[in-house]
C-alpha positions in Angstrom: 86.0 70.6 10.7 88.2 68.1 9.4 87.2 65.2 11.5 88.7 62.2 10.1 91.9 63.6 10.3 91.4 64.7 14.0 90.9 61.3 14.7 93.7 59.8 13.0 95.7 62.5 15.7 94.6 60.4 18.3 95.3 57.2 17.2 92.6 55.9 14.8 94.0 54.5 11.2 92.1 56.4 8.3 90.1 53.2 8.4 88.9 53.2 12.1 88.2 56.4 11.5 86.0 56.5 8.8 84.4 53.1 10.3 83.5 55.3 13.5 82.4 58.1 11.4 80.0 56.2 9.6 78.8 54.0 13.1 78.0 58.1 14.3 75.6 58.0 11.2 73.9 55.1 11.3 73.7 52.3 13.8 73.2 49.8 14.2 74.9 48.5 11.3 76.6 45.3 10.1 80.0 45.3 8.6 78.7 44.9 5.5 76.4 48.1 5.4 79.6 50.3 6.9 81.6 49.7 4.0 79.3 51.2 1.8 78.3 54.0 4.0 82.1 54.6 5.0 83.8 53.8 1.8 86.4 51.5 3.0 86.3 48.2 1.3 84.8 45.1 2.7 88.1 43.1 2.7 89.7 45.8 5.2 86.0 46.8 7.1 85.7 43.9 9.1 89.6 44.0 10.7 89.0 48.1 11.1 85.8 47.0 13.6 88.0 44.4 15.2 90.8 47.1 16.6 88.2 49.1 17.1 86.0 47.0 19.5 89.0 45.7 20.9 90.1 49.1 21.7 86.6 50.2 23.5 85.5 52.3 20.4 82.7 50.6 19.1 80.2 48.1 20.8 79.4 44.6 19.2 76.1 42.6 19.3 76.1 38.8 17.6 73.0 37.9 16.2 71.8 34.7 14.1 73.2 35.8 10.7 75.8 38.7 11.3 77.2 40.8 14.1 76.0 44.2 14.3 77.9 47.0 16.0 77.3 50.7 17.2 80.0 53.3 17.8 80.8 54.5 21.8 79.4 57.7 22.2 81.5 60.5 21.5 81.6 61.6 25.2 82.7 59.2 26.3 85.3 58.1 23.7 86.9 61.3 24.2 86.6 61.0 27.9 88.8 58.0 28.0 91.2 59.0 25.5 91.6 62.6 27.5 92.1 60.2 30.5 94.4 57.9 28.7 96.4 61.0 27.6 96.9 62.9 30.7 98.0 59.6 32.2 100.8 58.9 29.7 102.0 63.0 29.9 102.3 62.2 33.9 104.0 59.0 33.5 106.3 60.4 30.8 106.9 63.6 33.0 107.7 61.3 36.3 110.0 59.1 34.1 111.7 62.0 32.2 112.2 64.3 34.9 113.8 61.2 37.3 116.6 61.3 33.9 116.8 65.2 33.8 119.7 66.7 34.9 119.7 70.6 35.4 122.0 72.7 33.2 124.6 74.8 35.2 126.8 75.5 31.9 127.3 79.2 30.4 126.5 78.2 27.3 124.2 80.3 25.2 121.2 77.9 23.7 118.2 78.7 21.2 115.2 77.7 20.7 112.7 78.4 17.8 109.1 78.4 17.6 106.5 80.5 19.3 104.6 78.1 21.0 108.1 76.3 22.2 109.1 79.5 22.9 106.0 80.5 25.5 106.1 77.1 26.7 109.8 77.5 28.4 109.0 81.2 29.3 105.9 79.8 31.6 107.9 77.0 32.9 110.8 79.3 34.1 108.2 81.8 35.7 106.4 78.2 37.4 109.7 77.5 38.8 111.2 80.7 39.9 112.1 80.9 43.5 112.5 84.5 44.8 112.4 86.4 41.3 111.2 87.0 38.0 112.1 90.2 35.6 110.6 90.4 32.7 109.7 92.5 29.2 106.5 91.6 28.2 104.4 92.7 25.2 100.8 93.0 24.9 100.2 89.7 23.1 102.8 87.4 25.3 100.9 89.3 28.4 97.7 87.0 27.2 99.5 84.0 27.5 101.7 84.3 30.5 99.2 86.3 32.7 98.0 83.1 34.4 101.7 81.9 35.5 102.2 85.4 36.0 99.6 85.5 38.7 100.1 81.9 40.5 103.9 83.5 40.4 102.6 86.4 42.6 100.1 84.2 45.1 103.4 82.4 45.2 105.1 84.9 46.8 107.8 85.8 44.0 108.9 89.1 43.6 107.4 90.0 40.2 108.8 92.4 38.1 107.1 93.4 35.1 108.2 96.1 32.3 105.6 96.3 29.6 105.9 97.3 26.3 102.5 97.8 25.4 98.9 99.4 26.2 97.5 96.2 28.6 98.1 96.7 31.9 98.5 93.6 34.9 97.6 94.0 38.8 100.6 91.9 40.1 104.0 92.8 41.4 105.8 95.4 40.5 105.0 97.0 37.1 106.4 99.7 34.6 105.5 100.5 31.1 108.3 100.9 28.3 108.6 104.3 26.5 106.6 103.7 23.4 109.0 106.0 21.9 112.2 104.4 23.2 110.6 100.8 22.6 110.1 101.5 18.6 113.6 103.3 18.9 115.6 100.2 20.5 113.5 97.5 19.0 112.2 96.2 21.9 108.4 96.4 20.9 107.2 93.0 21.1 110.3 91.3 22.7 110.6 88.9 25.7 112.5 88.8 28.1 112.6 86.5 31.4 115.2 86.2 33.9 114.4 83.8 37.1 116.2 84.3 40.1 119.4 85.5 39.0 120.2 82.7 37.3 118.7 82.5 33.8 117.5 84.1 31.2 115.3 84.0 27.9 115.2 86.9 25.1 113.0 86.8 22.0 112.8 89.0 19.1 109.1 90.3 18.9 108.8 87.9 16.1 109.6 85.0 18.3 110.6 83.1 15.8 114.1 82.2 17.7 114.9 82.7 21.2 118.1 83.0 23.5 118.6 81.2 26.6 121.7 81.0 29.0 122.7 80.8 32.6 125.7 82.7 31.9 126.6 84.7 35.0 127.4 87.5 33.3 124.4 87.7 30.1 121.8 87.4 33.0 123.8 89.6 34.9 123.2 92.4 32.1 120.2 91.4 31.5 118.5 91.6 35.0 119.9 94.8 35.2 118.1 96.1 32.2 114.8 95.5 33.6 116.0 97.0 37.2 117.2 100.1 35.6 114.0 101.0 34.0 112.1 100.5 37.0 114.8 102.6 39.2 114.6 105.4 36.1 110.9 105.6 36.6 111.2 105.7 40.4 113.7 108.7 39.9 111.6 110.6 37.3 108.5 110.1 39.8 110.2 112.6 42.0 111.3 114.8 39.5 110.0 118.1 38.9 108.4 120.4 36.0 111.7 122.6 36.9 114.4 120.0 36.3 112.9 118.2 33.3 113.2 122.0 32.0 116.4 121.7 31.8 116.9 118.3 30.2 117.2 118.2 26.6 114.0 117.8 24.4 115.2 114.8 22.9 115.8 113.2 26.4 112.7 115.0 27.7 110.3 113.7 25.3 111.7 110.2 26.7 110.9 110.9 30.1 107.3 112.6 29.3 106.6 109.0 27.2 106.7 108.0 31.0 103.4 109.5 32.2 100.8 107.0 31.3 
């Protein structure tokens, strides 16, 4: 585990951190001793130990020839910076939504990245009103089941077509054709639309994504989902005699049905 570099991410120079690192170690210890132990030179030790007591990160004791100091334990360090953290995101989120306006345009947007990707997908299905369709694959049913659930204790009408073998107790739910899903690409897609009003479709390698409000895109693509769900409802009720005379290509479709 790369730990110096871990705590550069939160806000440590290379110096503090290797100061800290070194306090973990062996303390107490004067300034002096930590730049031998941590390798950062004695010119630069002492100012690293300043920010860092300054900052709550290390503890300082004076004695008759030289201050000694010994690191905050990790626990706690961590503790306040998780606090300090979740108290910026909430001040930035208060600030930025007050600024936020809404899109109503019919523009078509993208978005790349996987994790960028998921993160707007779980955000959509957090705010959804009345509705959520959706195309979901095996490995995007991991990371949304949560939202998909508080979705469904919420009251939304939850529509779920899956392309894959997992299954989810929550709403309404269909599985894809395996067959028809390799055939029309759609293994591994997603696929969101939220109350009628937008949409977001990824390839299955979610390396880009589409999102609009069009009227129309959403339109089409809400009544993708529906259809599937209304063609399983339909073949349900069918019987051994009428998928005789279907066609075995179309009949091998509807079988794929049966899970």
């Amino acid at each position: 585990m790369d730990l110096l570099n871990h705590l550069t991410q939160i806000g440590f120079t290379e110096y503090e951190a290797k100061v800290y690192l070194a306090l973990l170690g062996d303390s107490p210890a004067t300034g002096y001793q930590l730049s031998k132990t941590s390798g950062v030179p004695r010119s630069m030790v002492y100012e690293a130990l300043s920010r860092l007591h300054a900052r709550g990160a290390v503890l300082e004791s004076l004695e008759d020839r030289a201050a000694v100091y010994r690191p905050l334990p990790p626990d706690l360090l961590l503790e306040r910076h998780q606090n300090d953290h979740r108290q910026l995101m909430d001040n930035l989120r208060a600030g930025l939504t007050k600024l936020y306006t809404t899109p109503t345009e019919d523009r078509v947007w993208s978005l790349s990245g996987r994790r960028s990707i998921l993160t707007y997908a779980l955000q959509i299905i957090d705010q959804a009103q009345t509705e959520v369709y959706m195309v979901v694959s095996d490995d995007d049913l991991t990371d949304l089941y949560p939202t998909i659930l508080r979705a469904c204790g919420r009251g939304i009408g939850v529509h779920t077509l899956l392309t894959g073998e997992n299954g989810l107790d929550c709403g309404e739910v269909a599985y894809h054709p395996p067959l028809e899903s390799e055939l029309h690409g759609l293994t591994g897609m997603l696929l969101v639309v939220v109350d009628g009003q937008e949409v977001l479709i990824a390839g299955k390698d979610h390396e880009l994504a589409t999102i609009t409000r069009n009227d129309h895109l959403v339109a089409i693509a809400r009544q993708f989902v529906w259809m599937e769900f209304f063609t399983q409802r339909i073949y349900s009720q069918l019987g051994d005699d009428l998928l005789a005379k279907l066609k075995p290509e179309d009949r091998r479709i509807f079988e794929s049905l049966h899970r």
